[in-house]
C-alpha positions as CSV (number, residue, x, y, z in Angstrom):
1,X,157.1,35.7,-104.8
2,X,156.4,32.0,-103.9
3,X,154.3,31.0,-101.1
4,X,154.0,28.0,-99.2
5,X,150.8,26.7,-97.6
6,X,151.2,23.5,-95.4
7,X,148.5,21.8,-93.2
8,X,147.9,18.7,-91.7
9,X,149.4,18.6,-88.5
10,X,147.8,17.6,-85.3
11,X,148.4,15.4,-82.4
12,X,148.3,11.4,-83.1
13,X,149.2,8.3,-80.5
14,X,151.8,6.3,-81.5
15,X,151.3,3.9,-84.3
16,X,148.9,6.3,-85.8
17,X,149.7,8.1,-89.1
18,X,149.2,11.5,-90.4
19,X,149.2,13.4,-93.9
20,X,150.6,17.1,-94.3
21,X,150.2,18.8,-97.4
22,X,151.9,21.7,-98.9
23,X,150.9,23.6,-101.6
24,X,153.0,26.3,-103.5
25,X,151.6,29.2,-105.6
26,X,152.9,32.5,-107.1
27,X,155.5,33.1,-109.3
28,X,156.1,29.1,-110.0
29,X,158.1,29.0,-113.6
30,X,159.6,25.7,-112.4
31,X,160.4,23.3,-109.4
32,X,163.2,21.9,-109.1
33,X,162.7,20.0,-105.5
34,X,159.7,19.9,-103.3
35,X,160.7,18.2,-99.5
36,X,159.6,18.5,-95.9
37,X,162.1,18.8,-93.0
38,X,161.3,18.8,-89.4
39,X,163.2,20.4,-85.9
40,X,162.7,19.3,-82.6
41,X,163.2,20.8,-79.3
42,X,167.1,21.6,-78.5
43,X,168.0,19.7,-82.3
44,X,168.9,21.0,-85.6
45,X,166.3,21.1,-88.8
46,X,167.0,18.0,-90.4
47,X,165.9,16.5,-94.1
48,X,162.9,14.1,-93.8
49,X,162.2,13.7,-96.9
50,X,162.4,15.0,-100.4
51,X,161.1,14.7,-104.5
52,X,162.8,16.1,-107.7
53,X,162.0,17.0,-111.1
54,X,161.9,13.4,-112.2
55,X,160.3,11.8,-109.5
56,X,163.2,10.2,-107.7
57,X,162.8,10.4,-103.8
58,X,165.4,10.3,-101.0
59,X,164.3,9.8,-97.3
60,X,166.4,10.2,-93.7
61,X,167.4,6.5,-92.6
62,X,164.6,7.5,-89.4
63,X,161.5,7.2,-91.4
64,X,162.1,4.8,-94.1
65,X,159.4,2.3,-94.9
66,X,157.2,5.0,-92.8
67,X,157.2,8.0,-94.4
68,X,156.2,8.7,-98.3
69,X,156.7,11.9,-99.6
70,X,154.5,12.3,-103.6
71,X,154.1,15.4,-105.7
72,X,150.3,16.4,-107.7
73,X,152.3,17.9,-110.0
74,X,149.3,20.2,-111.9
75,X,148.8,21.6,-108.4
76,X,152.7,22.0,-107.0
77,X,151.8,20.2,-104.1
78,X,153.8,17.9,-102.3
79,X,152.3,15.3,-99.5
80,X,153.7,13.3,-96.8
81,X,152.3,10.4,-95.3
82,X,153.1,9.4,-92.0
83,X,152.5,6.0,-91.0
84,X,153.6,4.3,-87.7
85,X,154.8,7.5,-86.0
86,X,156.9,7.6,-83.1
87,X,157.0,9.3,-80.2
88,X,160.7,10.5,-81.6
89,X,158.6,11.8,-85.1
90,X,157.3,14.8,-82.8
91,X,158.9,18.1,-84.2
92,X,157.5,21.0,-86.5
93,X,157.5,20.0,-90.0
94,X,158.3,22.0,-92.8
95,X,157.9,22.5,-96.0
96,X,160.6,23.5,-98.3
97,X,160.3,24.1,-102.6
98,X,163.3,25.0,-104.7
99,X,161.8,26.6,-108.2
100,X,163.4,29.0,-110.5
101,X,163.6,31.9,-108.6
102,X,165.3,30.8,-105.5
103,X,164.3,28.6,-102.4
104,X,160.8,29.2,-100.1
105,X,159.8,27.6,-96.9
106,X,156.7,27.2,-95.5
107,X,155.4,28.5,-92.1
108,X,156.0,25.1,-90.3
109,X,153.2,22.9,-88.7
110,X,153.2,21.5,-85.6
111,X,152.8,17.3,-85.4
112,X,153.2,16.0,-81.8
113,X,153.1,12.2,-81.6
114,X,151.9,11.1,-77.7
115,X,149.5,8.9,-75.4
């Protein structure tokens, strides 16, 4: 089994920025994709953002030139910064790994973005 931990959430005003981090342990042979996605209230999940194998990174149009997602490979964790959030950022973020054994998600943390 794989498990994801995440943390990082919290409550920021707008314009502040927040990190989340997600760290993956167990039976890790190899990872394929690390990423984070994020639902809303009343919306579907949705991709934020997202890293492979090689380093290459793909991000939703919404939080480009915001949001950097980066990998520490020798501990499988995966990090998102969150610069300049919006009040529209607010969701629960989660993490999601694709390794060799199938895909794991993590347990979701809350980041509410308010004044």
């Amino acid at each position: 089994q794989v498990q994801l931990v995440e943390s990082g959430g919290g409550l920021v005003q707008p314009g502040g920025s927040l990190r989340l981090s997600c760290a993956a342990s167990g039976n890790i042979f190899i990872i394929y994709a690390m990423g984070w996605y994020r639902q809303a209230p009343g919306k579907e999940r949705e991709l934020v953002a997202s890293i492979i194998s090689d380093g290459s990174t793909n991000y939703a149009d919404s939080v480009k030139g915001r949001f950097i997602i980066s990998r520490e490979f020798a501990k499988n964790t995966v990090y998102l910064q969150m610069n300049s959030l919006k009040p529209e950022d607010t969701a629960v973020y989660s993490c999601n790994v694709v390794h060799g054994t199938g895909t794991s998600w993590g347990q979701g943390t809350q980041v509410t973005v308010s004044s």
